[in-house]
N, C-alpha and C positions, 0 to 999 in steps of 0.2 A: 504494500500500500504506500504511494504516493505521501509525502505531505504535503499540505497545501498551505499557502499563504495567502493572507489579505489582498494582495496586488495583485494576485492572477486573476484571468479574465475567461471564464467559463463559456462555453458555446455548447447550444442543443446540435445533436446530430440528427435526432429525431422528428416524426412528426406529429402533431396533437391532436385532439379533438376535447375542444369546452366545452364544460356540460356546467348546470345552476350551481352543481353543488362541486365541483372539483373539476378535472380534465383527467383521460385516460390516454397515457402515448403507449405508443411504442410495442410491444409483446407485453401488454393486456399488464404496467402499469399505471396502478391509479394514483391519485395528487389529489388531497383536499385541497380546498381554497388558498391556505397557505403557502403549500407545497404550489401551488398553481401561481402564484403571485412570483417567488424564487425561478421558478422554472421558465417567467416570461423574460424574466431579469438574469437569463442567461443567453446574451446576446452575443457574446467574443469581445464586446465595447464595455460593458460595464465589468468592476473588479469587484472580488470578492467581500471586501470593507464596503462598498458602496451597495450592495446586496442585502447586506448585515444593517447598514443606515435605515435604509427604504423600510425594511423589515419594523427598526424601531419605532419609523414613524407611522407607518401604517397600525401597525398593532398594538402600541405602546406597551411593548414589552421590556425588560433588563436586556442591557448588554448583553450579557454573560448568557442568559439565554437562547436570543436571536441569535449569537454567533456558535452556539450550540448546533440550533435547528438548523441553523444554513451550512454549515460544515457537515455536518450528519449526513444531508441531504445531498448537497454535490458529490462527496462521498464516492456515497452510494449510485449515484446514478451513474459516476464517472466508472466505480466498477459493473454498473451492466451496460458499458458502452451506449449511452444515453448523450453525455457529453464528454469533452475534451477540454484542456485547457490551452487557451491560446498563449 
C-alpha cells in the first residue's frame, strides 16, 4: 500500500451513475452521499488537502475526521483501480 499525501491529486478512472441517495460506479461499487461528494472531487486538479477542506465545509465535520474518511476512501478505491494518483 501506497502512502499518500495531502498534495496529490486523485483522478476517477471510472464511470458513474447518481442516484438521490449515493452513486454506484464501476463493478457494482456503491458511494453514499459522502462518499459521492469525495469521488466528484477527484478530478486529477484538485489535491488531496483541498478534498479534506470541501469535506469540512460541507459537513462541518473535525479535521481529524474528514481527513480520516477521505484517506480511507481514496485508499481504497485506489486499490480497486477506481482511481490513480496524478
Amino acid at each position: 500500500m501506497n502512502s499518500l499525501t495531502l498534495n496529490q491529486k486523485p483522478l476517477r478512472l471510472w464511470e458513474w451513475r447518481e442516484y438521490k441517495s449515493g452513486s454506484l460506479i464501476e463493478n457494482g461499487i456503491a458511494l453514499n452521499d459522502t462518499g459521492t461528494f469525495i469521488w466528484k472531487l477527484c478530478d486529477g486538479k484538485t489535491t488531496i488537502n483541498e478534498i479534506i477542506a470541501a469535506v469540512i465545509k460541507k459537513y462541518d465535520v473535525e479535521k481529524q475526521n474528514a481527513e480520516k474518511d477521505v484517506l480511507g476512501l481514496i485508499q481504497l478505491l485506489i486499490e480497486e483501480n477506481a482511481l490513480k494518483i496524478k
